[in-house]
ZABA-386253 format. One record per residue (C-alpha): residue in three letters; z, y, x; residue number from 1. Coordinates in steps of 0.25 Angstrom, whole numbers, plus 2048, in hexadecimal, padded with zeros to 3 digits. Example, Ala and Ser with C-alpha at 12.3 -4.5 7.8 and 13.67 -1.06 7.14 Angstrom:
residues 2
(node 'ala' (81F 7EE 831) 1) (node 'ser' (81D 7FC 837) 2) 
end
This chain:
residues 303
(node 'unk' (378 B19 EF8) 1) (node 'unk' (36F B10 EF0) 2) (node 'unk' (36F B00 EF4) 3) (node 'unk' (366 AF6 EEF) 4) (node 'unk' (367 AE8 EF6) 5) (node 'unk' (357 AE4 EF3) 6) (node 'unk' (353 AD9 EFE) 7) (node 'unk' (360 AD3 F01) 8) (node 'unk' (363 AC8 F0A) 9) (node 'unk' (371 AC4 F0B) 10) (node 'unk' (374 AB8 F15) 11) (node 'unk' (37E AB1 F1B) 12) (node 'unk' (37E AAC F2A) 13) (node 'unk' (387 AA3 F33) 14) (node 'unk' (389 AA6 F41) 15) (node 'unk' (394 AA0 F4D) 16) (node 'unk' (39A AAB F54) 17) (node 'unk' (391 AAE F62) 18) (node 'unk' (385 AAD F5B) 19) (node 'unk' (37A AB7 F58) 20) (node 'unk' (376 ABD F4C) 21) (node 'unk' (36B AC3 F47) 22) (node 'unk' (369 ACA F39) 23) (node 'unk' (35C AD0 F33) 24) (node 'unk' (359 ADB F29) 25) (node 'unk' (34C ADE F24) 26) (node 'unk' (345 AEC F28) 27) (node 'unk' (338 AF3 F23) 28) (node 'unk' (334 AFF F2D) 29) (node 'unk' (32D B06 F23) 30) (node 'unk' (33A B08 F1B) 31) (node 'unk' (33C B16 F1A) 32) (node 'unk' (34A B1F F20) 33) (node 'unk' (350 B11 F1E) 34) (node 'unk' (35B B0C F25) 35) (node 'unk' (360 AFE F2A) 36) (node 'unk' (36F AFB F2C) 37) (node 'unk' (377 AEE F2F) 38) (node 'unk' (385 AEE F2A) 39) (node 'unk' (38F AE4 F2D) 40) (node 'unk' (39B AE3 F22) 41) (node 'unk' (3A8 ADC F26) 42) (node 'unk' (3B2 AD7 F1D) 43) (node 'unk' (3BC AE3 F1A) 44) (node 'unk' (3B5 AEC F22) 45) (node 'unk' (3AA AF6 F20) 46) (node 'unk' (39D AF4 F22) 47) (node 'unk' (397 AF6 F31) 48) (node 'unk' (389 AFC F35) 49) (node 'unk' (386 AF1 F40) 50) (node 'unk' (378 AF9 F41) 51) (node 'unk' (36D B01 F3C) 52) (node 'unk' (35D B05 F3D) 53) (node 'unk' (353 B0D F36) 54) (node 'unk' (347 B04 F2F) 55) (node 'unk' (33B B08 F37) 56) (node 'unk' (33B B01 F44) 57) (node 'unk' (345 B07 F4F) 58) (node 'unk' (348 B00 F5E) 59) (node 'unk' (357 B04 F5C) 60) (node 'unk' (362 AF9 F5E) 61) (node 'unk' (36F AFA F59) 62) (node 'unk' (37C AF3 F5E) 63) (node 'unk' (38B AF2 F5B) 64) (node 'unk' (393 AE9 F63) 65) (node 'unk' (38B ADB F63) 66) (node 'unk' (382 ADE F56) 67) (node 'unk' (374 AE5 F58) 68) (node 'unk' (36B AEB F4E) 69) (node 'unk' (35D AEE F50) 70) (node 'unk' (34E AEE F4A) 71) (node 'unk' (345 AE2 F4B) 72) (node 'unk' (337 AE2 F42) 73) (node 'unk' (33A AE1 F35) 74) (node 'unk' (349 AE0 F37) 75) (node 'unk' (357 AE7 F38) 76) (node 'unk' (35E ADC F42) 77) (node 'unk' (36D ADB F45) 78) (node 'unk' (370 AD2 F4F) 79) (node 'unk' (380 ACC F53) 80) (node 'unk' (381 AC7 F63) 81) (node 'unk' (38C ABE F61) 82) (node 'unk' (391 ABD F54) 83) (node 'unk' (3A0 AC0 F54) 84) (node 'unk' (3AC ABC F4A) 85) (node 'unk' (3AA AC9 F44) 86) (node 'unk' (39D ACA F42) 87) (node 'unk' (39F AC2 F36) 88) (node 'unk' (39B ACB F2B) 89) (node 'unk' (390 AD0 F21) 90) (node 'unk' (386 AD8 F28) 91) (node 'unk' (37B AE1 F1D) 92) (node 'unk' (36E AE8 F20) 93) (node 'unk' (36D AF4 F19) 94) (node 'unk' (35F AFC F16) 95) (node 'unk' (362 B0B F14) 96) (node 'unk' (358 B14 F0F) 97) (node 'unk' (35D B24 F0A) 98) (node 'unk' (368 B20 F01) 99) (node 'unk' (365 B12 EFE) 100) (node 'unk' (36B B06 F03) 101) (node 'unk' (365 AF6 F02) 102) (node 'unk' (36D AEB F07) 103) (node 'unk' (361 AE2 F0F) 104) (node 'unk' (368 AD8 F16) 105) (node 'unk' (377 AD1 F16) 106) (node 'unk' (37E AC6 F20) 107) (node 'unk' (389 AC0 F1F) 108) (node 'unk' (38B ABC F2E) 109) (node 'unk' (396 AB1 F30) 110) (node 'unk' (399 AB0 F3E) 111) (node 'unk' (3A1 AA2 F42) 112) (node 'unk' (3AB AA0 F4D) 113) (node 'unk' (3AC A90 F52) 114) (node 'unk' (3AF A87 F48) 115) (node 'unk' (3BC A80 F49) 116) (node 'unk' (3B7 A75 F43) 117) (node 'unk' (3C2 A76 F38) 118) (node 'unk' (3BF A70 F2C) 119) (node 'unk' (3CC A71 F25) 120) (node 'unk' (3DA A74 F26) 121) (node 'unk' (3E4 A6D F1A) 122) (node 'unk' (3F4 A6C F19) 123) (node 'unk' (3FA A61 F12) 124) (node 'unk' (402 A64 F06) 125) (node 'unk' (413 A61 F08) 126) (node 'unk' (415 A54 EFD) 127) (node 'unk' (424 A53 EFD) 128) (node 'unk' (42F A5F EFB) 129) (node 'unk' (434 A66 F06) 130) (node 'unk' (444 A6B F06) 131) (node 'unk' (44A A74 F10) 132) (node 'unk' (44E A6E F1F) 133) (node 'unk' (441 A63 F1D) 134) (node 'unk' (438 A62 F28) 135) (node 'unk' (42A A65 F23) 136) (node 'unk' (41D A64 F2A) 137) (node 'unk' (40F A6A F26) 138) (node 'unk' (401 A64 F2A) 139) (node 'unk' (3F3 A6D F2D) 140) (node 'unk' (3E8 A64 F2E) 141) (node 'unk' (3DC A6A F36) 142) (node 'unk' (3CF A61 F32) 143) (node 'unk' (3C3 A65 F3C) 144) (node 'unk' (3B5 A60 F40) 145) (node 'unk' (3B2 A5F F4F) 146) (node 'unk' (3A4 A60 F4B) 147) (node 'unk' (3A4 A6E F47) 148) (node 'unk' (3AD A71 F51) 149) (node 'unk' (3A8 A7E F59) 150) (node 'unk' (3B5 A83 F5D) 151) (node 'unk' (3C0 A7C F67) 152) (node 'unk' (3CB A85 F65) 153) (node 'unk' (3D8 A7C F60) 154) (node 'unk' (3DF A7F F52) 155) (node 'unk' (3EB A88 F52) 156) (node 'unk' (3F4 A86 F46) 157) (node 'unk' (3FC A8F F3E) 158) (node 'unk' (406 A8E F33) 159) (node 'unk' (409 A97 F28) 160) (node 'unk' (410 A9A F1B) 161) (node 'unk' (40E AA1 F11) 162) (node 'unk' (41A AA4 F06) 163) (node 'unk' (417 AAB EF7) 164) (node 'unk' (422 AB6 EFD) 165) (node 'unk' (41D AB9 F09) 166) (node 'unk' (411 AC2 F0C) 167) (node 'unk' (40C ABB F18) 168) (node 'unk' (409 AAE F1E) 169) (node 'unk' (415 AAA F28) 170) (node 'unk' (410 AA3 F35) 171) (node 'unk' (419 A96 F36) 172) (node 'unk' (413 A8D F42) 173) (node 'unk' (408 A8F F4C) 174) (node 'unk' (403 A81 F51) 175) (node 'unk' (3FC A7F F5E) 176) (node 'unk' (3F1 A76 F61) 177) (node 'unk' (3F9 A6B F65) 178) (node 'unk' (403 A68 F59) 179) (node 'unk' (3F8 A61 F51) 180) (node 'unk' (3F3 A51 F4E) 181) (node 'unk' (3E4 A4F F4C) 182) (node 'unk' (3DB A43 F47) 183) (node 'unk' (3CA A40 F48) 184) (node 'unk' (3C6 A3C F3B) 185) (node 'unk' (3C2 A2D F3A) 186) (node 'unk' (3B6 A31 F31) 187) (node 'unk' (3AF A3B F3B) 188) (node 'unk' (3B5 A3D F4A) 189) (node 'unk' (3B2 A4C F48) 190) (node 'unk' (3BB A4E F3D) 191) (node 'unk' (3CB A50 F41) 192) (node 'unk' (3D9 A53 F3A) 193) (node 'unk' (3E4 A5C F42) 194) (node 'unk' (3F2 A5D F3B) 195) (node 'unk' (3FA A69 F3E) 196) (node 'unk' (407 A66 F3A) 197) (node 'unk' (414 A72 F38) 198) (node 'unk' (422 A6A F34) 199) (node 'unk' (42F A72 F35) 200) (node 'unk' (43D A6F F2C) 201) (node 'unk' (43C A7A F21) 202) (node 'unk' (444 A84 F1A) 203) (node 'unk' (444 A89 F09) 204) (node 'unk' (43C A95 F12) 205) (node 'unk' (433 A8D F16) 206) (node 'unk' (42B A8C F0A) 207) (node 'unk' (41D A91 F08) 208) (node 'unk' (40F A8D F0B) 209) (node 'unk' (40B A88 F18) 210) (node 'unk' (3FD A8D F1E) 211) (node 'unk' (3F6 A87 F2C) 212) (node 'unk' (3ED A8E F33) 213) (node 'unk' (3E2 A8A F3E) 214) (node 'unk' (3DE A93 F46) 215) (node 'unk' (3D1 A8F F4F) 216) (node 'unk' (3C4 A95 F54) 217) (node 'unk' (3C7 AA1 F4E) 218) (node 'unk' (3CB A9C F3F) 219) (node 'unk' (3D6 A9B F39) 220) (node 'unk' (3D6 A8F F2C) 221) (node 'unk' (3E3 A8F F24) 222) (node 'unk' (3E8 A82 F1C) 223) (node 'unk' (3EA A80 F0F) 224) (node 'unk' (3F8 A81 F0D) 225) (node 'unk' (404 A79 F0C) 226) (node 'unk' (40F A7D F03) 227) (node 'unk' (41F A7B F07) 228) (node 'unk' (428 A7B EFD) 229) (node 'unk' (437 A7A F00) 230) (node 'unk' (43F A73 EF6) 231) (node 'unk' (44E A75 EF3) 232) (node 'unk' (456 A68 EEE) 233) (node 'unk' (460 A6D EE5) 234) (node 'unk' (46C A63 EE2) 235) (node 'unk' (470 A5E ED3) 236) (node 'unk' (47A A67 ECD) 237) (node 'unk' (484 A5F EC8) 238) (node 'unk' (48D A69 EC3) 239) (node 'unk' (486 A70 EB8) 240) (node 'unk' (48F A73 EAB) 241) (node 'unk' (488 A6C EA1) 242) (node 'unk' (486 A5F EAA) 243) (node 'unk' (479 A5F EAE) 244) (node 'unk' (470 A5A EBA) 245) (node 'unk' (468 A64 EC1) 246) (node 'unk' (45F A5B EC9) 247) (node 'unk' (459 A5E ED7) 248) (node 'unk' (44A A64 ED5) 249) (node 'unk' (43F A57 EDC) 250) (node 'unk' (432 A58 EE0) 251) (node 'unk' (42B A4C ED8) 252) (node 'unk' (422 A49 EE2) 253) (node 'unk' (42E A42 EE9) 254) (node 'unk' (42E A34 EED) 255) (node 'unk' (438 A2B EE4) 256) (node 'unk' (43D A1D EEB) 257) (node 'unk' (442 A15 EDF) 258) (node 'unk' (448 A0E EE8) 259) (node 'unk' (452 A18 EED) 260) (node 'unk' (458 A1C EDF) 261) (node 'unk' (466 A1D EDE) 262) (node 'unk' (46D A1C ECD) 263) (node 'unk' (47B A20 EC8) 264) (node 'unk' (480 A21 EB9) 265) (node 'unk' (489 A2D EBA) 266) (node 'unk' (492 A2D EAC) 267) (node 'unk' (494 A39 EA5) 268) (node 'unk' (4A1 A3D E9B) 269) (node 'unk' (49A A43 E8D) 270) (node 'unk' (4A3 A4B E87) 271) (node 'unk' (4A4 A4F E7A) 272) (node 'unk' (4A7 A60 E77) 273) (node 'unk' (4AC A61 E6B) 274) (node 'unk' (4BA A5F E66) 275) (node 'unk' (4B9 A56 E5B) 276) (node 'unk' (4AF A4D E62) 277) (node 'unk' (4B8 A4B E6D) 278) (node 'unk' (4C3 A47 E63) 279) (node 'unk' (4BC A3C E5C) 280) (node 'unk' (4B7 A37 E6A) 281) (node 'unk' (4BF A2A E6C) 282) (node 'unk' (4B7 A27 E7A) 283) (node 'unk' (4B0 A2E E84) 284) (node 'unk' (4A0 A2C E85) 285) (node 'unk' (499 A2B E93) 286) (node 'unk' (48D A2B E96) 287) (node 'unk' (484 A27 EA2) 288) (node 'unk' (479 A2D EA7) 289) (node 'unk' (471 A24 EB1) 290) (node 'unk' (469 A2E EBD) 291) (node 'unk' (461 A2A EC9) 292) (node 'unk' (461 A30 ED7) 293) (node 'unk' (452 A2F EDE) 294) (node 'unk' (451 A30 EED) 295) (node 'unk' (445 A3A EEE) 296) (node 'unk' (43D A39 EFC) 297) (node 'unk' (43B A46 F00) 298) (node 'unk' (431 A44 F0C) 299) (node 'unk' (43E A45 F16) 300) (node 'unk' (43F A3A F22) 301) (node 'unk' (44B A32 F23) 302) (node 'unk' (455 A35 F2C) 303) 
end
């Protein structure tokens, strides 16, 4: 088969689910043994004859389920009554004469359920380090214009986590609409901010990157992200052979209070380690090495 794609018109049209939909293709009735086909191709799926008809002029109508096909002058029309969810698709017209195939006519045909109105869904980044047994809390913030608001459905929440050794998302927390905080905008009354919030004391298992999720009106928009890290203090080891101090590992973006420092001059014995050193050694040296403790704040409340 021989295809040539002369003539082409490819566009793309918008429509909101329920509304009707009419899509033409050119036809010349003096075409000769020709035939006209609509197909409709579906993302990962193969290609569906949605109807057919010669090129001279023919009464016959063709339907399947709520898409009609049919012969009007000069014309190959499909027509959608009700454009569905899945009818969001590329729909061709095809011309086929004896062993040759032309391409006349493509559409890309959106179809829209109600808009949410979502303009965006952000999480907040975690600014201090988390151990194990604090009490963390996330924050999904839901921004939306009333404006553009053609669906009244509420928001469901969800939160997942993803980890680098495991395969799948977990489901961690489903949120109803009532476990939420909202404000209007002072710039534009339309405009407003809901926060969805997911706290629980976590574990070293814990960590991973947090996802939430709003479902509404028949989408689902994810967040960004937020990453949870859980860090585990190790304590100086004071013990080592050789005399050294291991220090505990810090984050630097830590908050210092100058104020809450704590000093002390520990005095350490040197010792000589050979033999005729330590016989022309008439005193023992010392020598003091000054250290300060910092208090860190770790983003804990006081008890």
């Amino acid at each position: 088969i021989h295809l040539t794609h002369y003539h082409q018109i490819f566009d793309t049209k918008n429509v909101a689910v329920e509304e009707n939909v009419t899509l033409n293709c050119f036809r010349d009735r003096l075409w000769h043994s020709t035939n006209l086909f609509w197909i409709r191709l579906v993302s990962q799926s193969f290609p569906e004859i949605v109807g057919s008809t010669m090129s001279y002029d023919s009464p016959i109508i063709e339907n399947i389920h709520h898409i009609t096909t049919k012969q009007e002058p000069g014309t190959f029309v499909l027509h959608i009554n009700g454009a569905q969810l899945s009818d969001t698709a590329v729909y061709y017209c095809i011309k086929v004469r004896q062993r040759k195939m032309t391409f006349l006519k493509g559409t890309f045909l959106q179809v829209k359920g109600p808009d949410p109105g979502i303009t965006g869904v952000t999480q907040d980044s975690l600014s201090n380090p988390v151990h194990p047994g604090d009490p963390v809390t996330l924050q999904c913030s839901v921004l939306s214009n009333s404006e553009n608001r053609t669906c009244t459905e509420d928001h469901s929440v969800y939160w997942y986590r993803t980890k680098p050794d495991e395969s799948h998302p977990s489901l961690m927390y489903s949120q109803g609409n009532n476990s939420y905080d909202c404000e209007r905008s002072p710039e534009a009354a339309s405009q407003q901010k809901c926060v969805y919030s997911f706290s629980r004391n976590v574990s070293s298992s814990d960590t991973g990157t947090y996802y939430c999720a709003v479902a509404t009106c028949g989408e689902i928009l994810f967040g960004n992200g937020t990453k949870l890290n859980i860090e585990v203090l190790t304590t100086m080891d004071l013990d080592e052979p050789d005399g050294k101090i291991k220090p505990a590992v810090f984050n630097d973006s830590l908050q210092i209070h100058e104020d809450s420092l704590t000093y002390a001059a520990p005095t350490f014995i040197k010792r000589n380690t050979r033999k005729a050193e330590r016989r022309n050694t008439r005193a023992t040296e010392t020598m003091c090495i000054y250290s300060d403790v910092r208090a860190f704040e770790c983003g804990k409340s006081e008890a």
